[in-house]
C-alpha positions, 0 to 999 in steps of 0.5 A: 459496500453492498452485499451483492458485491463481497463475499464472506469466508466460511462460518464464524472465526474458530467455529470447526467445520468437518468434511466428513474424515476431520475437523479444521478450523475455519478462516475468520469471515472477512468481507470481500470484494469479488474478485476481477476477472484477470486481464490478458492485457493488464499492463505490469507498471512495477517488476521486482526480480530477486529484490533483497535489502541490506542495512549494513551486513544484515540481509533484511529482506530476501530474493522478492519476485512480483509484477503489480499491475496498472490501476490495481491496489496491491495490500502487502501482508504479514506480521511485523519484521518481515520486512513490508514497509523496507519492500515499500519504501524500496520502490521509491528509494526512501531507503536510500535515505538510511546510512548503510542501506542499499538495494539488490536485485532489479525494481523496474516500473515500466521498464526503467530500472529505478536503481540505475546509475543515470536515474534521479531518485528525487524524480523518482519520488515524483513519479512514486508517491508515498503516505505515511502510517502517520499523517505528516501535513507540512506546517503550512497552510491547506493551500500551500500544502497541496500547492507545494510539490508543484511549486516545486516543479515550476509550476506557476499557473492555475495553481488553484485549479491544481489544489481544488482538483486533488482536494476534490479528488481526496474527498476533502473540498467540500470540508476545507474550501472555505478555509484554505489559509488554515494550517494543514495541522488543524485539521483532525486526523483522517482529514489530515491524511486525507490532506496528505494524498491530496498532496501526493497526488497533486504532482500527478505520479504513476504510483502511490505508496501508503504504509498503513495509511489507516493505522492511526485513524478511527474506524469511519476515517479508515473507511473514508480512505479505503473508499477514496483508495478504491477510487483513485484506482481508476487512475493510480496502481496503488501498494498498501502495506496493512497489518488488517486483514479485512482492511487488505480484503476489502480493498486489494486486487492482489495480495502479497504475504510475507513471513519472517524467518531465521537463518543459519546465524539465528538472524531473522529476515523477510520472505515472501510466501505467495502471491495471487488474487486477493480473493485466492489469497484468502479463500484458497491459498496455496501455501499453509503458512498463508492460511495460518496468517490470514485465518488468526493462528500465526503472526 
């Protein structure tokens, strides 16, 4: 990213600056991205009113408002428990898969209420993709990996053109092409969760979920995936959760900070704080535990 394009907060992490009546600390300098002028006519693809979650009688997650906006990368932040990947795996009915676990509020994604009594959660999957913090390739071949989900779908022609396209879309053809036959596993790590988008995408859906999709990946990995992330934009509205902070400023166009409280019976649940522009987020938040958590000093 060159510099014309980021921007970078304040002087170096912890280093005082004063305004002339008090010394505060600063935010950590974190490259950014400009932020985009928002649209009077971005189309709002995911809508969450009053979202809570539930496993059993615990009250995970509570009262969650936001819209996330087409072909927008969307980065959840927070410390750990406050209830992030429950939102994430929500909007594509993974927590159905949990015993006990059960949704409330409305999650509509153009229009549809997702938790309706007539909606597939199966299809719902097709048209919500998931990447796990973990690469998961199936013990198949790269081929048959890609090939899977449209199998699935009935599709039986041009399954070649589909795995070469979403390999090429996942930055991942010109690595593989010559060994398609070869297990999916082989593969080094970025490679494999690269795989794992190629994968998700190749069913063709309206929104991608990846849950800290970088968190086992070294640093040059990890850059491949935001750059291949910021690329499927043009054509996806992407959720990320990232406990990285630079991570969620360089690729983000909106950011969501959640904390974690305790209610009156001592029992600790998510909350959402503030929600805006990642840039705004970062450089002028509107709530002080938003600028505790993202300058270093809480979570």
């Amino acid at each position: 990213m060159t510099a014309e394009n980021t921007v970078e907060l304040d002087s170096e992490q912890g280093a005082p600056v004063t305004d002339g009546t008090e010394t505060r600390p600063t935010l950590p300098r974190i490259a950014m991205q400009q932020p985009k002028p928002r649209s009077e006519t971005s189309e709002t693809v995911v809508t969450l009113q009053d979202v809570g979650v539930w496993y059993g009688d615990y009250h995970a997650l509570r009262g969650v408002n936001m819209e996330v906006n087409r072909n927008e990368i969307t980065a959840l932040i927070g410390p750990s428990g406050c209830g992030k990947s429950t939102l994430l795996r929500s909007i594509n009915r993974m927590n159905d898969l949990i015993p006990g676990a059960r949704v409330g509020g409305t999650i509509e994604v153009h229009g549809t209420d997702i938790y309706g009594s007539d909606v597939d959660p199966v299809e719902v999957r097709r048209h919500i993709g998931m990447v796990f913090q973990k690469p998961n390739p199936f013990p198949k071949s790269i081929y048959d990996n890609i090939a899977y989900g449209p199998r699935v779908l009935g599709q039986k022609k041009n399954l070649d053109d589909i795995v070469e396209e979403s390999l090429t879309r996942a930055v991942l053809w010109d690595e593989v092409k010559d060994k398609l036959k070869t297990s999916g596993l082989s593969l080094s790590g970025g490679q494999q969760q690269r795989l794992c988008i190629a994968r998700c995408i190749a069913v063709r859906p309206q929104v991608i979920l990846m849950d800290e999709p970088c968190a086992s990946l070294d640093p040059i990995a990890t850059l491949k995936i935001e750059d291949l992330m910021q690329e499927l934009a043009d054509d996806y509205t992407i959720i990320i959760v990232t406990h990285n902070m630079q991570q969620a400023a360089r690729v983000s166009d909106r950011t969501a900070f959640f904390t974690a409280k305790l209610d009156e019976h001592g029992e600790r649940f998510g909350e959402l704080v503030e929600y805006d522009l990642t840039h705004s987020i970062f450089t002028q938040p509107k709530d002080q535990r938003t600028e505790d958590y993202v300058s270093g000093r809480y979570g």
